[in-house]
C-alpha positions in Angstrom: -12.5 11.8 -1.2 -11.3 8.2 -1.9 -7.6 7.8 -3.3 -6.6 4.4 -4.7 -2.5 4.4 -4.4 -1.1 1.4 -5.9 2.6 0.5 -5.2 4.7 -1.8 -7.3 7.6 -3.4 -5.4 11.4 -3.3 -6.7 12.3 -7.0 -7.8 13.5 -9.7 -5.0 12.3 -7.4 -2.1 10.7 -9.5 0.0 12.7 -9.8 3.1 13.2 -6.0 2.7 9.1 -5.7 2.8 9.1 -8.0 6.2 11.2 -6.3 7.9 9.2 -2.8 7.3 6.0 -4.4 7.6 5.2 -3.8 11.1 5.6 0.0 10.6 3.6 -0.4 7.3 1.2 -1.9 8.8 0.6 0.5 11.9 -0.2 3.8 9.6 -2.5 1.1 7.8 -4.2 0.8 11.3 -4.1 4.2 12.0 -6.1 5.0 8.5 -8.3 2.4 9.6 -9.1 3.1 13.3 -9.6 6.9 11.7 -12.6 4.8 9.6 -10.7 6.0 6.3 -9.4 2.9 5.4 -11.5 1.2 2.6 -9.1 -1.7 1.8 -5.5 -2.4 2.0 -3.7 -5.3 0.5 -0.5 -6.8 -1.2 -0.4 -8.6 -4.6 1.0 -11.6 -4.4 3.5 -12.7 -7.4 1.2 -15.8 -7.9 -2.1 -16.7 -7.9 -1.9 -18.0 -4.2 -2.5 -16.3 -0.9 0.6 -17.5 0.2 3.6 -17.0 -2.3 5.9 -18.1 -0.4 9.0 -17.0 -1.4 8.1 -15.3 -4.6 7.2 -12.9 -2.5 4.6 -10.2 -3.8 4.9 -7.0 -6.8 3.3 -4.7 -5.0 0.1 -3.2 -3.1 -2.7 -1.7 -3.2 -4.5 0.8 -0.7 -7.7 2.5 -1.2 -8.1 5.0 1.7 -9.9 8.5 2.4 -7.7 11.9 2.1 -8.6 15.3 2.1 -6.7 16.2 -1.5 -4.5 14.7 -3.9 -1.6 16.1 -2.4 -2.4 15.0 1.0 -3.1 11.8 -0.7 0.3 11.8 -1.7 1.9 12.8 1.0 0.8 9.8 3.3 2.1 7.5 0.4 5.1 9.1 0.2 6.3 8.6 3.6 5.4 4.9 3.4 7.9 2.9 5.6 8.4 0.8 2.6 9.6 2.9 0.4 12.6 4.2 3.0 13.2 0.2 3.0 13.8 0.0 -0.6 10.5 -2.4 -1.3 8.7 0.2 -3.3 10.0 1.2 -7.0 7.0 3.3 -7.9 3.7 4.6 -6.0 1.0 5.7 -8.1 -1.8 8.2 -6.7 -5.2 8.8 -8.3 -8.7 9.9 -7.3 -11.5 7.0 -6.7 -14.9 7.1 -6.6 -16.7 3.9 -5.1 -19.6 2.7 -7.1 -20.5 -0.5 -5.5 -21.4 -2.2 -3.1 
């Protein structure tokens, strides 16, 4: 099943979240090589692709697990939150409508 797990970052954590990105983004590659990545992203603070150094509040990942708790698991041991850049990670089922 689909999982939508939406991370909002801790405030002023963006050097903290470009240091861990390279190890963030190799389990993102890993879900995606797999085929169970659906999309992945960060949300920028502002309205522009690059926010320069406002930096972003969070992410968002939708991405195929076999349960809720495995789900969870993978969020869990997201390199950013051992770096401090996460605050909260929310997990919840999603079913894809369209397209």
């Amino acid at each position: 099943m689909w999982f939508v797990i939406f991370a909002e970052d801790h405030p002023d954590s963006l050097s903290k979240r470009q240091q861990a990105r390279p190890a963030h983004l190799a389990r993102l590659t890993a879900l995606q090589e797999d085929g169970r990545l659906l999309v992945a992203g960060p949300c920028p603070a502002i309205a522009e692709e690059d926010p320069g150094t406002l930096g972003f509040t969070g992410s968002v990942v939708i991405a195929e697990f076999d349960d809720l708790q495995s789900a969870q698991q993978w969020a869990e041991a997201d390199p950013y939150i051992d770096a401090g850049v996460y605050r909260q990670v929310t997990v919840k089922p999603f079913r894809k409508a369209l397209p």
